[in-house]
N, C-alpha and C positions, 0 to 999 in steps of 0.2 A: 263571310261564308257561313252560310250553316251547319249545323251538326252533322243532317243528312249529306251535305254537299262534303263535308271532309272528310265522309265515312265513303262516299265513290270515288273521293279523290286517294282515299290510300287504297282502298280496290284494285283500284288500275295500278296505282304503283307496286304493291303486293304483286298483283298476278303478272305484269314485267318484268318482277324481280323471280318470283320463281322458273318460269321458262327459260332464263340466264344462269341456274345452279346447274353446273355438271351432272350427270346421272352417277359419276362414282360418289360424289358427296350425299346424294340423295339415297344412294343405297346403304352407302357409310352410317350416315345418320339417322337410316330408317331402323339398322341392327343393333346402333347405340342404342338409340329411344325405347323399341322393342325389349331391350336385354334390360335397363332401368327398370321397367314400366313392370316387368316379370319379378323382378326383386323387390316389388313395394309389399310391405307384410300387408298393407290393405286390401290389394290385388290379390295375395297370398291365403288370406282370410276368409274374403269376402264368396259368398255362397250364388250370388246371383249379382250378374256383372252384367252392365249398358255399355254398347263399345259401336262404333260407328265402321264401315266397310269405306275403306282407304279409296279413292278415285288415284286414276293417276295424278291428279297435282296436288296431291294430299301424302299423306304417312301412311305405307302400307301396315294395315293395322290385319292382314290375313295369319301372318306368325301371334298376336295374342289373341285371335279370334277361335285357333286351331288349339293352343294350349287352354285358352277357356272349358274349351269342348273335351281334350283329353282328361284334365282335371276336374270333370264332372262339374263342373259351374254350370248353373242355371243362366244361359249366354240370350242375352236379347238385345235386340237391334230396331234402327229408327225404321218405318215404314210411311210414306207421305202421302196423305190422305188425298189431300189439294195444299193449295196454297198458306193454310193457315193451321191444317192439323196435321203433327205424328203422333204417330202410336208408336209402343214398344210391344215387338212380337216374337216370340221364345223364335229359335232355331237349334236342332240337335244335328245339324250337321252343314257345313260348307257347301254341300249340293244342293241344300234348301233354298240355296238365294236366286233370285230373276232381277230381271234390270226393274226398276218400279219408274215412278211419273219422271223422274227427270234423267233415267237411262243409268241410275244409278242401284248398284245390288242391295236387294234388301231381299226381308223375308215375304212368303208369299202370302196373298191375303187370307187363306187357311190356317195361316199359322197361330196359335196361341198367343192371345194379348196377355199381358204383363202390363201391372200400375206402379208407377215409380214409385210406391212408398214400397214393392217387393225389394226392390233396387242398392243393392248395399255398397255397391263400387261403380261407380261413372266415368269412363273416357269418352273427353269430349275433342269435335276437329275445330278449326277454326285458320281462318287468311294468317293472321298475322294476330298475338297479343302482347303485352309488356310481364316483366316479371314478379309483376302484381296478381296476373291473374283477368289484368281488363282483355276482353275478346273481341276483334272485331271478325261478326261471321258473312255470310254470302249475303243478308238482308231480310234475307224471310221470317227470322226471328222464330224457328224454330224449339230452336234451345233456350233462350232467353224464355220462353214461354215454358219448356222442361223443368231449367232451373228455378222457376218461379214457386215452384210447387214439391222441390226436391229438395229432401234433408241431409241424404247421407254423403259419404265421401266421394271427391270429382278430382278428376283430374284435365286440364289441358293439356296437349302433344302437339307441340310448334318445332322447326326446325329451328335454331339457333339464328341462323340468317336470316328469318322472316322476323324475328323478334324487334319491335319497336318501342321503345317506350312512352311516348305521346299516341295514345290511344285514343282519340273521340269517342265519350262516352254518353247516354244519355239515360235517363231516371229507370226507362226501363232493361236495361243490359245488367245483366248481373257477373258481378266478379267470380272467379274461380279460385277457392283457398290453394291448390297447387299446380302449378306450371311445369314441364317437363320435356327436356329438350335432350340433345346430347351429350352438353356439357354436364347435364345434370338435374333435380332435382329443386325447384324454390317452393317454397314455404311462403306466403305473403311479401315476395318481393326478396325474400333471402334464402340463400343457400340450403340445402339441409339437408342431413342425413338419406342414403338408401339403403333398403335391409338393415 
């Protein structure tokens, strides 16, 4: 099997296994993650923040989108061009967002671009990663293209129960120094500290 082939093959097992989590665990883990993710002194810090608009089968990410916004952060969000380009585009309010190319909220093509060297804090989605930090995303290699050119601090936001450790990687997927779930907070594969 290929690289490619065990990266659709945990796809499919991924998105089976999430349609099977209860919706109290999904909202459980959504106000864990969220409440983490507000206590990171990097988040805390950090002046201008990248954070992605939660789908239903993802992590509602609307409670640190809204607190980004109250906290006066410089808040920008992915916008999809086509197939092979995002941009990041400022947003100063939650009414700003419209469904963009895949029916997904983003901001509007009016909206202010931002270049990820502005970018001092990055939350990123993804199916499913390990406590490494390896990601496997939906395919379009988005982010993998983001991180390619991004310095500052990122984080990943996986439920706990999506978490696998054999991750199919290949030369171009880039790790993510911290992982972030409900049970907590990893550091390169280990535990650590929050606030």
């Amino acid at each position: 099997m290929t690289r490619q082939e065990e990266k659709q093959s945990l796809r499919k097992t991924i998105r089976a296994l999430n349609t099977q989590l209860s919706s109290r665990y999904r909202q459980k883990s959504d106000r864990e993650i969220v409440a983490h993710l507000l206590a990171m002194p990097e988040y805390q810090q950090a002046e201008t923040v990248f954070c992605f608009v939660g789908t239903s089968r993802e992590i509602d990410t609307r409670p640190i989108l809204a607190d980004a916004l109250a906290q006066k952060k410089v808040l920008c969000l992915p916008a999809c061009l086509d197939r092979s380009t995002m941009v990041l585009r400022q947003i100063c309010s939650l009414d700003d967002l419209v469904p963009g190319a895949y029916g997904i909220l983003e901001p509007p093509a009016e909206a202010p671009l931002l270049s990820v060297d502005e970018v001092d804090f990055s939350i990123l989605p993804c199916m499913t990663c390990n406590h490494l930090g390896q990601r496997l995303g939906r395919g379009f290699g988005y982010y993998d293209r983001f991180l390619a050119g991004y310095r500052s601090s990122a984080v990943l936001i996986c439920r706990e129960q999506l978490i696998r450790e054999e991750i199919p990687v290949e030369p171009h997927d880039y790790p993510v120094p911290w992982v972030l779930t409900e049970v907590g907070l990893y550091e390169d594969g280990t535990p650590a500290r929050l606030g």
